[in-house]
C-alpha positions in Angstrom: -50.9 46.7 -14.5 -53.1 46.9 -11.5 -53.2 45.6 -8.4 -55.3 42.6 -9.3 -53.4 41.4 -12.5 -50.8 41.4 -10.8 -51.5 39.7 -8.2 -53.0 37.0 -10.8 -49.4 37.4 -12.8 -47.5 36.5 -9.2 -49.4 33.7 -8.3 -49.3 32.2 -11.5 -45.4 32.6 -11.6 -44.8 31.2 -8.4 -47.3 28.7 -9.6 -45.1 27.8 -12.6 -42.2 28.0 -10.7 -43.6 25.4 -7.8 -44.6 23.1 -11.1 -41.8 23.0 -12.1 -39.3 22.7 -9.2 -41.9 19.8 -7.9 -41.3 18.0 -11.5 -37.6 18.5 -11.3 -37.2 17.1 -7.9 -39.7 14.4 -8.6 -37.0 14.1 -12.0 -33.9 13.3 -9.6 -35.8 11.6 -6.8 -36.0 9.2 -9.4 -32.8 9.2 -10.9 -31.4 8.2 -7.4 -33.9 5.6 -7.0 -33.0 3.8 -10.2 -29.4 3.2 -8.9 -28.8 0.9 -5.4 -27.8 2.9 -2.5 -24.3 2.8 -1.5 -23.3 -0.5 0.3 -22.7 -0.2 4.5 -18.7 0.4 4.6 -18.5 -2.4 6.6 -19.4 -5.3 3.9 -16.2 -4.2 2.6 -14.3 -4.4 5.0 -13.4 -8.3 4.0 -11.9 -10.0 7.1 -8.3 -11.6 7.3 -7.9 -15.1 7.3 -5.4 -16.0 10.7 -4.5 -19.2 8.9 -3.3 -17.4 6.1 -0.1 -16.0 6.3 -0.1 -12.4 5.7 -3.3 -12.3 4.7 -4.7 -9.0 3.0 -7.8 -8.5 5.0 -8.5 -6.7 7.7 -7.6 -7.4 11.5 -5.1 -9.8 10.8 -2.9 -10.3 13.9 0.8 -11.1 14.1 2.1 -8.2 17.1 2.0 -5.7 13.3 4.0 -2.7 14.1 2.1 0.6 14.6 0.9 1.9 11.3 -0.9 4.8 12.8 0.9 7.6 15.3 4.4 6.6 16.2 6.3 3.7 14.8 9.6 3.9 17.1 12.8 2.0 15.9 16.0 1.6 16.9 18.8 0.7 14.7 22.5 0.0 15.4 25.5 -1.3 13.1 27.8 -4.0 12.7 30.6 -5.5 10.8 32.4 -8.7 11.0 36.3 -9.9 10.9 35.7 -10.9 7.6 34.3 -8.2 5.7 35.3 -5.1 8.2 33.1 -1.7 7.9 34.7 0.8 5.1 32.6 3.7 6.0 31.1 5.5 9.1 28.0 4.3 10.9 26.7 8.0 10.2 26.8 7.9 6.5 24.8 4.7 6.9 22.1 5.6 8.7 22.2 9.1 6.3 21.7 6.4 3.4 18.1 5.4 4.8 16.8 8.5 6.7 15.8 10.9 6.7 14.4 9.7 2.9 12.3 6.7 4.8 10.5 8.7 7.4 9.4 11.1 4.6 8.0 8.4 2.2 6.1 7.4 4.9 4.7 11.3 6.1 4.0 11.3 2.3 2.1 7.8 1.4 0.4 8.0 4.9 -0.8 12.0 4.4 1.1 12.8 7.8 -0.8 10.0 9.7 2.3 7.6 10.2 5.8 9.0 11.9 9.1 6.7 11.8 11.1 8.0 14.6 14.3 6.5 14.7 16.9 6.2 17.4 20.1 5.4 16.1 23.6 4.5 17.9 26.0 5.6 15.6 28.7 5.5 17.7 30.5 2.9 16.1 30.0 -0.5 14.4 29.8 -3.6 16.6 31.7 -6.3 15.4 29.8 -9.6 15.0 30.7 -12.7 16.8 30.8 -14.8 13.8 32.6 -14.4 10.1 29.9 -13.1 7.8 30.4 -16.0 5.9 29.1 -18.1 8.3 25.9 -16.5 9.1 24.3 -19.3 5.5 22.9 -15.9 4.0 20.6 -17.3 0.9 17.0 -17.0 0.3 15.0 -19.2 2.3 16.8 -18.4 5.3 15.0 -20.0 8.2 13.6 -18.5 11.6 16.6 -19.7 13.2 19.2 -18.5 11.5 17.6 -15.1 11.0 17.0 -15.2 14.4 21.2 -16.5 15.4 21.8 -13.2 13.6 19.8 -11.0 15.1 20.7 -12.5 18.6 24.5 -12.0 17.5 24.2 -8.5 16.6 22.1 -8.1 20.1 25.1 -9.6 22.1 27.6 -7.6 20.3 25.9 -4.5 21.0 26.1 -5.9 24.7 23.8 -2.2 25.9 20.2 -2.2 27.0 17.8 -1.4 24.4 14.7 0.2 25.7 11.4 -1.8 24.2 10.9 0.0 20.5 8.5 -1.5 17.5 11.3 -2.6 15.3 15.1 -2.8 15.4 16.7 -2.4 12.3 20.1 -4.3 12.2 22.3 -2.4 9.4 25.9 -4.2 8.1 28.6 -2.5 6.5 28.4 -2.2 3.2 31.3 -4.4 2.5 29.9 -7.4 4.0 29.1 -8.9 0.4 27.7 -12.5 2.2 24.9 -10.6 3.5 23.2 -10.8 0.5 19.9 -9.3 0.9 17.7 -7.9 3.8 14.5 -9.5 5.3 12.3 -9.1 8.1 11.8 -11.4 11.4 8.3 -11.4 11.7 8.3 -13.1 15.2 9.0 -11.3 18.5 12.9 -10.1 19.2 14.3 -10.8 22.2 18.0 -11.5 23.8 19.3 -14.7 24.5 18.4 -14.2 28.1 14.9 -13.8 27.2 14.8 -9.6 27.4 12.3 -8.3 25.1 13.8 -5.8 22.1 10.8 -5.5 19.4 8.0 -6.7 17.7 10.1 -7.1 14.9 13.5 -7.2 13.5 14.5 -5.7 9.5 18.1 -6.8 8.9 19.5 -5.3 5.2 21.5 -6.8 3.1 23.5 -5.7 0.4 20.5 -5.4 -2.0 20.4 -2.1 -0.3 23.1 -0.7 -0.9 23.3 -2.0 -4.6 20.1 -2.2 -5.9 17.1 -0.9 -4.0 18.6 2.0 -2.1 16.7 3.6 0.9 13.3 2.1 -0.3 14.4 -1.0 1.3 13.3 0.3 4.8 10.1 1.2 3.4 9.6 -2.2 1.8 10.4 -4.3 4.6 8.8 -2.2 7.5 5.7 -3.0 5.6 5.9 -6.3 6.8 6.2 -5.1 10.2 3.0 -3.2 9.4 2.2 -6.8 8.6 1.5 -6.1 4.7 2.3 -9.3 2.5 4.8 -9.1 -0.5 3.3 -9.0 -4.3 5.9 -10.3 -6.3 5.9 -14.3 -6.7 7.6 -16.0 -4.6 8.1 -18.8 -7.4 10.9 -17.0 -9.4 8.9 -15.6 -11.8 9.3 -11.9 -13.1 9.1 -9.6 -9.8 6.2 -7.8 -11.9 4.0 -11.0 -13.3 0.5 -10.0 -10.2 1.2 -6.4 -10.2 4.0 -4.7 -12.4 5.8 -1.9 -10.4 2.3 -0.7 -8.9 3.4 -1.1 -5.0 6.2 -1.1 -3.0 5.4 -4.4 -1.6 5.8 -5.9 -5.3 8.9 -4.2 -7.3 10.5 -1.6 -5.1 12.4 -0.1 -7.9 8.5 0.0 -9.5 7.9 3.4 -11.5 4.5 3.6 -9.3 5.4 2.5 -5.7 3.2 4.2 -3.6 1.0 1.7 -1.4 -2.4 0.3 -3.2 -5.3 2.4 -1.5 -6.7 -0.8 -0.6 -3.8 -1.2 2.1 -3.9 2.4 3.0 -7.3 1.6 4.4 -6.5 -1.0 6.0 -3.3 0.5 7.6 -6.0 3.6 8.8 -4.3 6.2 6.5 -7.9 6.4 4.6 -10.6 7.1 6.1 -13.8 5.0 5.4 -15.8 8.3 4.0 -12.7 8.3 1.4 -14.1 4.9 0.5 -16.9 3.5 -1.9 -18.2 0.4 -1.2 -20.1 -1.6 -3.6 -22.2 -4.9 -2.3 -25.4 -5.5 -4.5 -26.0 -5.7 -8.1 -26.5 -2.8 -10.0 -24.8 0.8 -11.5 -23.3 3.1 -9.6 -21.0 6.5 -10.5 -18.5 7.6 -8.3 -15.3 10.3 -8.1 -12.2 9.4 -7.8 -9.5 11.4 -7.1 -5.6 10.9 -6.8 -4.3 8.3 -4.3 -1.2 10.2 -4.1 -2.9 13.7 -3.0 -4.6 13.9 0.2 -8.5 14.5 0.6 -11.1 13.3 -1.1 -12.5 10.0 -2.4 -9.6 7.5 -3.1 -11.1 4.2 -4.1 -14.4 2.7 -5.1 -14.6 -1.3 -3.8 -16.5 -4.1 -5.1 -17.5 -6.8 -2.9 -17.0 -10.4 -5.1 -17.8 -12.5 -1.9 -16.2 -13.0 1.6 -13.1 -12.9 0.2 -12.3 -11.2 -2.4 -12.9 -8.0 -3.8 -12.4 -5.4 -6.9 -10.5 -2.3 -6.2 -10.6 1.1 -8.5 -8.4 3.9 -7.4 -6.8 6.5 -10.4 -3.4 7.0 -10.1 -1.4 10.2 -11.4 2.2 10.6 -12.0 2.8 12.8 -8.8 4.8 12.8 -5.7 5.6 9.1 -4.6 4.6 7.8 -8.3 5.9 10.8 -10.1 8.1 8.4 -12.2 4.3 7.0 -13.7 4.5 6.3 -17.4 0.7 5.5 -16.9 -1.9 7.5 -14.9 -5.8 6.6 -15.2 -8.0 4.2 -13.2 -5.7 0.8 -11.6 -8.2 -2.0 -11.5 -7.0 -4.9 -9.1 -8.5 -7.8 -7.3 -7.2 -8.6 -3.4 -7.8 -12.3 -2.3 -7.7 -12.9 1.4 -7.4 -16.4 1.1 -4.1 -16.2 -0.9 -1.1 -16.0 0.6 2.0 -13.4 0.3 4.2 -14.7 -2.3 1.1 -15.9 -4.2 -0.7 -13.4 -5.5 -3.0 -12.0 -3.3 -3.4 -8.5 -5.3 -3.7 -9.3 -8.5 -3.4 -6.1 -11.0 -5.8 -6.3 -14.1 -4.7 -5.4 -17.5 -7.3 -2.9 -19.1 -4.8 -2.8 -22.4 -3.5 -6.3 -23.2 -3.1 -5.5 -26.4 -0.1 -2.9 -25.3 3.7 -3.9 -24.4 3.4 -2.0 -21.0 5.9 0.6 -20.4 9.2 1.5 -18.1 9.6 -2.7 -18.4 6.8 -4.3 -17.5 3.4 -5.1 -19.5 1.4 -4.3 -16.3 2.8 -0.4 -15.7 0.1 0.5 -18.5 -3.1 -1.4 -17.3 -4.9 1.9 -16.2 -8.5 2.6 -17.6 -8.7 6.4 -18.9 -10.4 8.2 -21.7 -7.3 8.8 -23.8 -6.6 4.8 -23.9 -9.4 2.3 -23.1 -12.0 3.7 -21.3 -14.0 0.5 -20.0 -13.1 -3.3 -18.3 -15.3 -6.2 -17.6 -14.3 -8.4 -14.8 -14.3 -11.9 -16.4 -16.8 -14.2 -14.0 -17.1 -11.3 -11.6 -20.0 -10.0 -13.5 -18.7 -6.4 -12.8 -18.3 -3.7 -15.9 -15.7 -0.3 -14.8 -16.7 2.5 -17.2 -14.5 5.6 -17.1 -17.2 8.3 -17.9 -14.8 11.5 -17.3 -11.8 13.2 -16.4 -11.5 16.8 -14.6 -9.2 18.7 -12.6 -11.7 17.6 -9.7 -11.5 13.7 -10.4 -12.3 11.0 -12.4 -15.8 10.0 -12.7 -16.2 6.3 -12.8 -19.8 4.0 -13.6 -19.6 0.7 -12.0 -22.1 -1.9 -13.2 -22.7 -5.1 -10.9 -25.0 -7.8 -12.6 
């Protein structure tokens, strides 16, 4: 070929090859055009409501516990005349740590520390039978707080100022039944500030929910609400065992990704947000690994919202008997107690699994692969599934 053909022969290559790069970016440019732009994180970033207690938005303030860096805590132990300690305050505090402080390196990715001073000297020995202390659900601030004040007195040392104080009975004190938080500020009789906040266990501890306890109740430190009902209906009936803040003994416990945001353990790049009307695809990858995109959120109104993250049967949640893509709703206008994560149930036709009809509700290809949002307009697709991540299409009319 001489120098002139092929000349003519590169041109007209590079020619072909300019055509049809142009068309091909001109192909995309419109494929991207024909879907909305991802939402400004910000518009889903739904505010709490102050007059709402716990409420599941962002920003709520009630002196929360640190839920980023250092969450310091000091615990010490009692007993009573009545129901005497039958075991060391060392093979107490062994009961909760170090198991606690590492559900919370895990669930966080290594963004929250519990550090822990303990006094495991001895046990203290309450002022007051442990009978008399009126342990029963519904306890009031007052009594809660008599106790606490007790167990401060009996301690009789100076505590320096730490996030929480975590009150631990002997196991044999059967009328302290169960073990809730005091949400307000702890502070001695004589007015010297302890805490932010107080956990006090109970017996449910020991019996039923073991070390998970700590992790449920600091939570609410953290300021997190609870998800079962408060009603006495089934522990399970808004979420099934999705969350530690619902059924601790749950087969899927680790904390929603929607309250990992708000705790600052996700980033906002590791979240979606959808505001306007429209379809969208998105990657998902497992809330329980770090990295990567973790949920896609879909802005209702100004307050509430749809929540996708996909959930594997790994590390906190490695008990799963369902993994796919958890669909749930988060109302900051509803109060703890009363629903304000609601899970949705992508197979109602199922019986649910490990005891609940709810531990089943994922979205995945194997199982039902799409959900429409009744009233919410909003259609989750689940288009498919990779060692990378789920792909997910969102449709918003």
């Amino acid at each position: 070929m001489d120098g002139h053909l092929q000349l003519m022969f590169r041109v007209s290559t590079w020619y072909l090859l300019l055509c049809a790069t142009t068309e091909w970016i001109i192909s995309v440019s419109a494929t991207a055009t024909s879907h909305p732009p991802r939402a400004d994180i910000s518009a889903c970033k739904l505010a709490a409501n102050n007059d709402v207690y716990l409420s599941a938005g962002f920003g709520y303030e009630l002196n929360c516990a640190p839920s980023t860096g250092t969450l310091n805590a000091f615990m010490i132990f009692v007993d009573f005349a009545d129901e005497p300690a039958i075991e060391t305050p060392q093979s107490l505090h062994d009961f909760f740590l170090p198991a606690a402080a590492e559900w919370y390196a895990t669930s966080s990715y290594g963004a929250l520390t519990l550090d822990v001073t303990a006094d495991t000297s001895r046990f203290y020995r309450m002022p007051a039978a442990a009978s008399s202390y009126g342990w029963a659900r519904g306890l009031s601030y007052e009594t809660h707080q008599k106790y606490i004040q007790d167990a401060l007195d009996a301690y009789n040392a100076t505590i320096p100022p730490t996030d929480v104080l975590y009150v631990v009975p002997t196991a044999n004190a059967a009328s302290i039944s169960f073990s809730p938080t005091f949400m307000g500020d702890v502070q001695t009789r004589a007015g010297v500030y302890v805490a932010k906040k107080s956990v006090t266990f109970g017996l449910d501890a020991y019996k039923t929910w073991k070390y998970l306890v700590l992790n449920h109740e600091t939570g609410h430190t953290m300021c997190l609400p609870d998800y079962y009902p408060f009603n006495g209906s089934a522990t399970g009936l808004f979420i099934g065992g999705w969350d530690l803040m619902g059924l601790i003994s749950g087969p899927s416990p680790d904390y929603f990704a929607w309250d990992k945001w708000r705790l600052g353990w996700l980033s906002d790049e590791q979240i979606n947000c959808v505001a306007e009307s429209g379809s969208t695809t998105h990657t998902l990858t497992p809330l329980e690994e770090a990295g990567g995109s973790k949920a896609v959120v879909i802005k209702h109104n100004g307050t509430n919202v749809l929540v996708a993250e996909l959930r594997s049967a790994s590390d906190l949640d490695s008990a799963s008997c369902s993994t796919g893509v958890l669909l749930y709703t988060v109302s900051t206008t509803t109060a703890t107690g009363e629903g304000p994560v609601r899970v949705l149930d992508a197979t109602p036709g199922s019986s649910g699994c490990a005891g609940d009809k709810l531990n089943d509700a994922v979205l995945s290809l194997a199982g039902t692969s799409e959900y429409t949002v009744s009233g919410w307009g909003i259609k989750v697709t689940v288009l498919s599934e990779s060692s990378d991540g789920t792909e997910i299409k969102v449709d918003v009319s």
